[in-house]
FIFIPA-672544 format. One record per residue (C-alpha): residue number from 1; x, y, z. Coordinates in nm, 2 decimals, decimal comma, padded with zeros to 4 digits. Layout:
# residues N
drense	px	py	pz
NUM	X	Y	Z
...
//
This chain:
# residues 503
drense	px	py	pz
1	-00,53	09,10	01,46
2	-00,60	08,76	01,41
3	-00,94	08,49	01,35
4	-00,76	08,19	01,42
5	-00,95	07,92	01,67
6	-00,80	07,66	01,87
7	-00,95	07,38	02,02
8	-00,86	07,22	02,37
9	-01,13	07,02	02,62
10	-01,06	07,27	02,93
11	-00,94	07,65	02,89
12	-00,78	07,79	03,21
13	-00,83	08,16	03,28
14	-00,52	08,31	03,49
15	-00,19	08,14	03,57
16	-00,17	08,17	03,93
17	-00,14	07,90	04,16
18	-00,54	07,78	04,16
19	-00,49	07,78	03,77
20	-00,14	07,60	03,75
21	-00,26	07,30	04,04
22	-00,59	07,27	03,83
23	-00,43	07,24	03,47
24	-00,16	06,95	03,67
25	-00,48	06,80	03,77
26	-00,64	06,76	03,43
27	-00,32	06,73	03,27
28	-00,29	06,40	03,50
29	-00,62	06,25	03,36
30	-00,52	06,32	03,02
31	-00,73	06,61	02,98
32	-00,62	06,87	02,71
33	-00,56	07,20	02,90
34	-00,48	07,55	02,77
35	-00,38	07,84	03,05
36	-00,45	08,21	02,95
37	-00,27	08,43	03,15
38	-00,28	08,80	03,04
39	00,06	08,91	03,19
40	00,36	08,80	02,97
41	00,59	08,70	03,19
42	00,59	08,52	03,54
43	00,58	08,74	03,83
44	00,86	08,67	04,00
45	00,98	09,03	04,18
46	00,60	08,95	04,34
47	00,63	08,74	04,64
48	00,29	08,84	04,75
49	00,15	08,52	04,96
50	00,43	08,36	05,22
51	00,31	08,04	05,34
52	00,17	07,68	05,27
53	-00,08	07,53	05,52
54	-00,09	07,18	05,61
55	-00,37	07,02	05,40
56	-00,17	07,21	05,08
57	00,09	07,03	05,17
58	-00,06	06,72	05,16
59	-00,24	06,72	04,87
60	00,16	06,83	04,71
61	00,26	06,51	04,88
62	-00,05	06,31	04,73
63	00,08	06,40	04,35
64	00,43	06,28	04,45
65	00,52	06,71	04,45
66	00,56	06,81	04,78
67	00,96	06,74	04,80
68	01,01	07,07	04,48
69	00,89	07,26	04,73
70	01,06	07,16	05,03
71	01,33	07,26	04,90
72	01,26	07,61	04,84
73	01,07	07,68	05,18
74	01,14	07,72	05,56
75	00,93	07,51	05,77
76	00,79	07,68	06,08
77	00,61	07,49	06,37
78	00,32	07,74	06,38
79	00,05	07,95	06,25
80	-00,14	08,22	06,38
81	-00,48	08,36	06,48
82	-00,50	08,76	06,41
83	-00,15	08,71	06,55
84	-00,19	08,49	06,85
85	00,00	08,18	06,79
86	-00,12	07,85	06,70
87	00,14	07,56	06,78
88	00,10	07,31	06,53
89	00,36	07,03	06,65
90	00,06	06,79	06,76
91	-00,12	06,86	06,43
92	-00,21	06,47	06,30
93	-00,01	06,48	05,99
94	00,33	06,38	05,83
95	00,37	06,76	05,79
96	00,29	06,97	06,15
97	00,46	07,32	06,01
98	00,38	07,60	05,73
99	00,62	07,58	05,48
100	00,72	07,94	05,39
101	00,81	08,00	05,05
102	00,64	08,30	04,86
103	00,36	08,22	04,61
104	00,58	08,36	04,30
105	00,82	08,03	04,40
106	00,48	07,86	04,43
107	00,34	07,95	04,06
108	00,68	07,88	03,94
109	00,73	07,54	04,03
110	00,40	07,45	03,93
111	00,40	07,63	03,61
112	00,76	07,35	03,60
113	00,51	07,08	03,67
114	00,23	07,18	03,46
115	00,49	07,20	03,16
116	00,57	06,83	03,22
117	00,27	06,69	03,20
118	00,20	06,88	02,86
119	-00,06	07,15	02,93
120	-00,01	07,47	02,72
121	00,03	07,77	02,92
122	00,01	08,06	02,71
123	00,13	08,43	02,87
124	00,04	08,79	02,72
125	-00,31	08,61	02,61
126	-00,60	08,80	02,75
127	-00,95	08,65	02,77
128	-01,19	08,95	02,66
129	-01,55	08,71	02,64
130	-01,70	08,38	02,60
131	-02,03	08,23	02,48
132	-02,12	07,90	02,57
133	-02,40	07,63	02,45
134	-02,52	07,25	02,54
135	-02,20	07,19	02,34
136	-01,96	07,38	02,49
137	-01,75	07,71	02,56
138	-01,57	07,95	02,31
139	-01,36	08,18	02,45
140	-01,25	08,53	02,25
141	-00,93	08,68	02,32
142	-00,77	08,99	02,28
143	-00,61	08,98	01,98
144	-00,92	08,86	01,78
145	-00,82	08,48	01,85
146	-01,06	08,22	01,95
147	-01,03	07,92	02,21
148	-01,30	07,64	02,20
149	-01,35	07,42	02,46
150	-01,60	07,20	02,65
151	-01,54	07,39	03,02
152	-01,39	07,73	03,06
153	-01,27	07,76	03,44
154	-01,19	08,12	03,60
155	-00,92	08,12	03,83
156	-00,85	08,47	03,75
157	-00,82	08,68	04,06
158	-01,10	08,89	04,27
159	-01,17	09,11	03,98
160	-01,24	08,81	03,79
161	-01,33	08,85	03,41
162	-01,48	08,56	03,40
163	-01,71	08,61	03,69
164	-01,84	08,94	03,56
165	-01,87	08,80	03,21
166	-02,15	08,50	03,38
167	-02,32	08,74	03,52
168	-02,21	08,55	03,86
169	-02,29	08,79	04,15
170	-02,02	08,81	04,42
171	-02,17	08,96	04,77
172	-02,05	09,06	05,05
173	-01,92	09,32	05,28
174	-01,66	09,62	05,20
175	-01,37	09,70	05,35
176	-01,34	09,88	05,66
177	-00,98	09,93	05,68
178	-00,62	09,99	05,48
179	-00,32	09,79	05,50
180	00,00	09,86	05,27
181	00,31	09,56	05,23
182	00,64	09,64	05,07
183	00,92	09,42	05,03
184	01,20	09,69	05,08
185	01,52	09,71	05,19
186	01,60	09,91	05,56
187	01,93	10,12	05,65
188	01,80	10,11	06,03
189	01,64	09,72	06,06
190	01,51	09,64	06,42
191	01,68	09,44	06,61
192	01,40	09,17	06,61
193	01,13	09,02	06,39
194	00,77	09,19	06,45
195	00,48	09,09	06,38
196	00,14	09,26	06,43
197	00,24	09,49	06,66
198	-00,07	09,72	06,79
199	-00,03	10,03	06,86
200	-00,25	10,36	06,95
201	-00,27	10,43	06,52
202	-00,31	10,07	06,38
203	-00,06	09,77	06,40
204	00,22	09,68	06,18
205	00,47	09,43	06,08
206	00,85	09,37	06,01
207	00,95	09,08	05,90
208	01,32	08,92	05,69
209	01,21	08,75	05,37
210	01,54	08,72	05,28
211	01,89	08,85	05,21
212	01,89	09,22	05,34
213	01,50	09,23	05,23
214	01,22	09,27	05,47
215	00,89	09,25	05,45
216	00,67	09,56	05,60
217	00,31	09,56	05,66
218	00,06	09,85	05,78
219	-00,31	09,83	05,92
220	-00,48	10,15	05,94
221	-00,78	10,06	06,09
222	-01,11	10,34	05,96
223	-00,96	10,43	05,65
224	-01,04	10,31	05,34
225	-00,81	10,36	05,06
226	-00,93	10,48	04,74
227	-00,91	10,19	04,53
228	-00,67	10,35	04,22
229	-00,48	10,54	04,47
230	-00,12	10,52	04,34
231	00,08	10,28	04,57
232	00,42	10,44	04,66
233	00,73	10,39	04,92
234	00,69	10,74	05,02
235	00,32	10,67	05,13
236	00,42	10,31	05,32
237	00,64	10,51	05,46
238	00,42	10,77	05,61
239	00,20	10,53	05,70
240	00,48	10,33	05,86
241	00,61	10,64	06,11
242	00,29	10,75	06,21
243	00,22	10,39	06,35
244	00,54	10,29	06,47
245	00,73	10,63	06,47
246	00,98	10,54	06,25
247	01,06	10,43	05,87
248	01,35	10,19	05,97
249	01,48	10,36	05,69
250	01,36	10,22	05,40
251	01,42	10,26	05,06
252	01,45	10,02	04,71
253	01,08	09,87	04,74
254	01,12	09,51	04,53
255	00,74	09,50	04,55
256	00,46	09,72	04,68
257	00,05	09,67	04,72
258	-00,22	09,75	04,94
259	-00,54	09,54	05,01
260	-00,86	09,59	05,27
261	-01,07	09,38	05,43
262	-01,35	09,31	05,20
263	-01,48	09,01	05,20
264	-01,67	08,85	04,92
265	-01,80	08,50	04,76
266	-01,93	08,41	04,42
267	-02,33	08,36	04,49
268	-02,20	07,99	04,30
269	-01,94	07,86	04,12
270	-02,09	07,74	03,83
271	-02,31	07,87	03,53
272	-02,35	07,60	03,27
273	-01,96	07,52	03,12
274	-01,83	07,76	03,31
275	-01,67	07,72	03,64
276	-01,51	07,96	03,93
277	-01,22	07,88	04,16
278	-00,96	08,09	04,41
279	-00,96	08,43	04,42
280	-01,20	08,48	04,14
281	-01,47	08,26	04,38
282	-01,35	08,40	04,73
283	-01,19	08,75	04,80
284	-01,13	08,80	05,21
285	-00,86	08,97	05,40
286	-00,47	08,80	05,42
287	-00,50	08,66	05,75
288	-00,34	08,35	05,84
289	-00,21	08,28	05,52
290	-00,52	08,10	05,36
291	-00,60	08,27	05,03
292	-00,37	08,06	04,85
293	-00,41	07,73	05,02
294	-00,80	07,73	04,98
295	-00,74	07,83	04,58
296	-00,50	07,52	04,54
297	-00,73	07,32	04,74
298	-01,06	07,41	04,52
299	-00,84	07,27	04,22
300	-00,74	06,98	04,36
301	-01,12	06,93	04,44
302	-01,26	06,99	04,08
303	-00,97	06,89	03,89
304	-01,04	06,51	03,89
305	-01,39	06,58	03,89
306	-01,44	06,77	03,57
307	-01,18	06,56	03,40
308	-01,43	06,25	03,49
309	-01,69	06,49	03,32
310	-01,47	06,55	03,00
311	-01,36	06,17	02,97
312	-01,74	06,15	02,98
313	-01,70	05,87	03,28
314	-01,92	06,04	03,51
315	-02,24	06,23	03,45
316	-02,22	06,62	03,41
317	-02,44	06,67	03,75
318	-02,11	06,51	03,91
319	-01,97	06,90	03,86
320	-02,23	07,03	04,12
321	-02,05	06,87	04,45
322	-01,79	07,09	04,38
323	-01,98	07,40	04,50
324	-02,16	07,16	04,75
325	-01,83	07,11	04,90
326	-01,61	07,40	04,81
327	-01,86	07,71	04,86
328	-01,88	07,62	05,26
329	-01,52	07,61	05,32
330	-01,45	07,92	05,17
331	-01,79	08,09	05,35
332	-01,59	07,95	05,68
333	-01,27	08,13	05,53
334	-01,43	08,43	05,48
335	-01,55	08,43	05,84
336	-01,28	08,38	06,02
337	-01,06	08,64	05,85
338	-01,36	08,90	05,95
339	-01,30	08,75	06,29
340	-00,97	08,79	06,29
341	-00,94	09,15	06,13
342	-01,16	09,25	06,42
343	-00,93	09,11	06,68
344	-00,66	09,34	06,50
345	-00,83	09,61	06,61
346	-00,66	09,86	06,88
347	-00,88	10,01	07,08
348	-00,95	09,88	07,44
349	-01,23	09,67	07,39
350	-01,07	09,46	07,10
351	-00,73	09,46	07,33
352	-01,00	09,29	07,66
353	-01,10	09,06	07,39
354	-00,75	08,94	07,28
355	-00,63	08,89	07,59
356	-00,94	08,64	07,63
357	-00,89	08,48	07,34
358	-00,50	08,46	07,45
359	-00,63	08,25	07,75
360	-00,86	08,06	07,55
361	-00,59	07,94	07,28
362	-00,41	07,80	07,59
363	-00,66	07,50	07,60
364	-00,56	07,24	07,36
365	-00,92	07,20	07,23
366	-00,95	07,53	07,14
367	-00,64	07,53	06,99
368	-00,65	07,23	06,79
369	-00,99	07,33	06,64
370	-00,86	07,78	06,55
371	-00,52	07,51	06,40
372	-00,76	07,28	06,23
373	-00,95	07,57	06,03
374	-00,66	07,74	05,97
375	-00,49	07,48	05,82
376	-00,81	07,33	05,62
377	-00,73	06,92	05,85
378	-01,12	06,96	06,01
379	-01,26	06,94	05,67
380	-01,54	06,70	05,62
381	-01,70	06,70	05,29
382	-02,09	06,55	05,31
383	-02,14	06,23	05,19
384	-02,47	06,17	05,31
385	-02,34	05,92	05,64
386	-02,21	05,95	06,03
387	-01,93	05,78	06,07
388	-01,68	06,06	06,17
389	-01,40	05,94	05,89
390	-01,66	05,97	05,57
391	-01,58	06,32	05,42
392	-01,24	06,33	05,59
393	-00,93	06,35	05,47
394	-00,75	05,99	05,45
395	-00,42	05,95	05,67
396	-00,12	05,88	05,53
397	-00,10	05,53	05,66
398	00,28	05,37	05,67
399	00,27	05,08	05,42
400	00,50	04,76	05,43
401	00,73	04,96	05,11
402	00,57	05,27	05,15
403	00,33	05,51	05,23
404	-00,07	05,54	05,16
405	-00,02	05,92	05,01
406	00,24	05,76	04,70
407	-00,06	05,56	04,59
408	-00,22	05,90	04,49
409	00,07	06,03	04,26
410	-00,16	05,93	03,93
411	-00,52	06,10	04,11
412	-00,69	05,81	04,07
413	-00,94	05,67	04,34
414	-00,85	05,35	04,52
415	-01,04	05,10	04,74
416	-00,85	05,06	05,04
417	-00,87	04,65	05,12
418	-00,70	04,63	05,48
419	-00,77	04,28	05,52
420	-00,87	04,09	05,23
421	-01,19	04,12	05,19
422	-01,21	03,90	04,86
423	-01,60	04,04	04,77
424	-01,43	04,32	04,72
425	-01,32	04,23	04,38
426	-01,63	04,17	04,19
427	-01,79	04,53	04,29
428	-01,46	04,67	04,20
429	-01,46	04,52	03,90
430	-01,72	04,72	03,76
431	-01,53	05,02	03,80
432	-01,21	04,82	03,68
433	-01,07	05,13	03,47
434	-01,13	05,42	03,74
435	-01,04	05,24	04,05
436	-00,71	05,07	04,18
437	-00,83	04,76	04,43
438	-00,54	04,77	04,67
439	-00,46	04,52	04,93
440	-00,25	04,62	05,23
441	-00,22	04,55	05,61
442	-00,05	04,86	05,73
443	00,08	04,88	06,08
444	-00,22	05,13	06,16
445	-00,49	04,93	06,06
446	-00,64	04,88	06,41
447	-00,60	05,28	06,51
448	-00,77	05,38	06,19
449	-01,09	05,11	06,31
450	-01,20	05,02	05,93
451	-01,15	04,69	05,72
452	-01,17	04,87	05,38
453	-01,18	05,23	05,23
454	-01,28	05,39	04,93
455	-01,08	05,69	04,89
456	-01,12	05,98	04,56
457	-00,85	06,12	04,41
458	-00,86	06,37	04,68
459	-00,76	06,19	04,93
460	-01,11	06,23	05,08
461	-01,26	05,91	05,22
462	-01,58	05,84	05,04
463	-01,72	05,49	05,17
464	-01,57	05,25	05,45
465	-01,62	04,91	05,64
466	-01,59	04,95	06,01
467	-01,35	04,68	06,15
468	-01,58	04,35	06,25
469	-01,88	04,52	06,05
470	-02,01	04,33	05,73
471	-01,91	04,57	05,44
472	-02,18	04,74	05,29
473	-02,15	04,68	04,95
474	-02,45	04,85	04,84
475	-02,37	05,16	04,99
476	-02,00	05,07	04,82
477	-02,14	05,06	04,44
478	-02,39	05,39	04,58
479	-02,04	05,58	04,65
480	-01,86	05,44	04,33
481	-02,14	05,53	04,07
482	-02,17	05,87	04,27
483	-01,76	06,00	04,25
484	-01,66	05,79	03,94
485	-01,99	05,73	03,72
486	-02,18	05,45	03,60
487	-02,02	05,10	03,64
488	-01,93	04,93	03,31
489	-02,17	04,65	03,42
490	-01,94	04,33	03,36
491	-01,93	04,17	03,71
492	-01,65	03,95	03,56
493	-01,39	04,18	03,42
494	-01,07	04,06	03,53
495	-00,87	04,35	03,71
496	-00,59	04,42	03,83
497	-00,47	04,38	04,21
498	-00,20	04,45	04,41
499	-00,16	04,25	04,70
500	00,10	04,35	04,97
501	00,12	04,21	05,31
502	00,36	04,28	05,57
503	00,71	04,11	05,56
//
């Protein structure tokens, strides 16, 4: 046993994806970052999640990313709602596809990029407490080791240390029914990919993930697991025949686990210096892919914001839109996979209902919206206006040598000056360190209707000037001082500007 104590401004709790994209995050502002992850090695015989949505995606192409994992994922054109199919080839984006690639490829390309930028990822280190003051956090591990830092952020899983150490309650309902995943091998594969099939017993799923491995998944709907049940083949197996009537004959399991359906939120995601994101803020059932995505996407929504905190740019209360913004997405997540695990269901009500929903989907606006919440490109965060852009998420406009999204690689916010709007400069100026005043005229000026944008780190638009509308640049500074702090009050500072124009 050891009393040694580190310092670090943020300490990470769990080394998943939420906790490797927020540590890149800091890591970016130059925040100090230490990871605690209490396994000792990356799981990588885990695949466990398959899929990155849409907005993921595009905040991976906002941090100049997105192309490491490209090239270790399958795009596919669509998603899916409790198995009915959600085209996503007229989805507004740069990137209309889930990228499948499984979430130990994920954690291990981001652990890559969080080595890179210098943050300290330390494995076999197990958080056991904390204490925190006005002053900050000091985290005790296992081995009699201390960690003090100003923020301590859980992004340890659903049975969160973290969580229970705050005393954070995390409601909600219990599962209702059992489903078991193996990636195994099969002597007798079917002669097609299936997915979701229903039948009289539950509905299951058989699916290639590779080179003479499959993955199989089981619903047994009314029957609750026992939660340290031992997970075997020989059970997945039974399960598997009394579904489907046959094993396909597997054997070698690479990976096994079971989950349910409960679904559960953190009643909030903060408690002083201590902060809650991913799994260990939102537990829900597997459906559609969107555990993962919504984890990476809460990082990528407090990571610039608590390293304004840290940097001591921006007041402490700027911490508190995180849960204004995050804590309703993941509500929406939660009830849509209770939707969805209802429509799973295989009796012959549920089946009436799916083959209503089935004729529903067919409409495009009902399609586009199920594709929209799926994939997290409906969100609109509240910043106290109407216009229907403020709150969205910026498109990635083509500029004359490149495109909006590279101007994001550093997370820094940027005022958006379409066509050169010079009193821009002096309320910019103010902000001179924290904001990049860019001047562009890209080809999609006149679709996207606005003269100027103020975009966060995000890539959420946060303040705008409708096209032939004077530029409110009251409600400019009000947006500024609210996402990046207090203006450094010297009107004159000379800044710098990039000026493009069309060639």
């Amino acid at each position: 046993m050891t009393e040694k104590t580190t310092e670090t401004q943020v300490v990470i709790a769990g080394a998943g994806p939420t906790g490797l994209m927020l540590a890149c995050e800091l890591r970016l502002a130059g925040v100090d970052v230490q990871v605690l992850e209490r396994e000792a090695e990356p799981r990588t015989a885990e695949s466990r999640a398959g899929g990155l949505h849409i907005r993921t995606l595009e905040i991976l192409d906002q941090r100049g990313l997105l192309d490491r994992f490209l090239a270790h994922g399958r795009p596919r054109s669509g998603v899916h709602y409790a198995g009915l199919p959600l085209d996503l080839t007229d989805a507004p984006t740069r990137h209309p596809y889930l990228l499948f690639i499984m979430q130990s490829e994920v954690e291990r390309l981001l652990a890559e990029r969080a080595a890179e930028t210098g943050a300290a990822i330390r494995r076999g280190t197990e958080l056991q407490g904390f204490s925190q003051d006005e002053t900050g956090v000091t985290a005790a591990l296992a081995d009699g080791s201390h960690v003090c830092a100003q923020y301590l952020v859980g992004c340890d899983g659903g049975r969160s240390t973290v969580r229970r150490l705050a005393g954070i309650g995390f409601p909600g309902t219990r599962a209702t029914m059992t489903a078991m995943l193996g990636d195994v091998r099969l002597a007798e594969p079917p002669g097609r990919d299936i997915f979701q099939e229903r039948r009289e017993r539950g509905s299951f799923s058989v699916l290639p993930f590779g080179p003479d491995w499959y993955r199989v998944i089981t619903n047994e709907f009314d029957h609750v697991a026992d939660r340290d049940e031992p997970v075997t083949l020989e059970a997945l197996a039974a399960v598997l025949r009394k579904i489907a009537g046959t094993d396909f004959g597997m054997h070698s399991p690479r990976w096994l686990s079971r989950h349910g359906d409960a679904a559960r939120q953190a009643e909030r995601y903060r408690d002083g210096r201590v902060l809650l994101a991913g799994d260990a803020a939102h537990i829900h059932f597997p459906a559609g892919g969107q555990g993962l995505n919504t984890g990476v996407q809460d990082a990528a929504n407090l990571g610039w914001k608590l390293a304004a905190v840290v940097r001591r740019q921006a007041p402490d209360a700027l911490l508190d839109t995180y849960q204004t913004e995050r804590h309703p997405v993941a509500a929406r997540v939660l009830q849509n996979t209770r939707a969805q695990t209802a429509l799973w269901r295989v009796d012959e009500h549920t089946t009436a209902l799916r083959e209503t929903m089935t004729d529903l989907i067919e409409i495009d606006a009902v399609r586009r919206r199920l594709a929209g919440e799926i994939t997290a490109t409906d969100l609109r965060y509240p910043m106290g206006g109407t216009d229907d852009l403020l709150g969205r998420r910026m498109p990635d406009l083509d500029l004359d040598d490149g495109r909006l999204y590279e101007l994001l690689h550093q997370a820094r916010s940027i005022l958006l000056d379409l066509i050169g709007l010079q009193a821009l400069d002096t309320v910019a100026a103010g902000w001179g360190g924290r904001v990049d005043l860019i001047r562009v005229r890209p080809a999609e000026a006149a679709s996207l209707g606005a003269d100027a944008v103020l975009i966060r780190p995000d890539g959420h638009v946060a303040w705008l000037a409708r096209t032939g509308a004077a530029p409110d640049l009251d409600a400019l500074r009000t947006s500024l001082t609210t996402w990046l702090g207090p203006s450094d009050r010297i009107e004159q500072q000379a800044i710098t500007v990039a000026h493009r124009t069309i060639r």
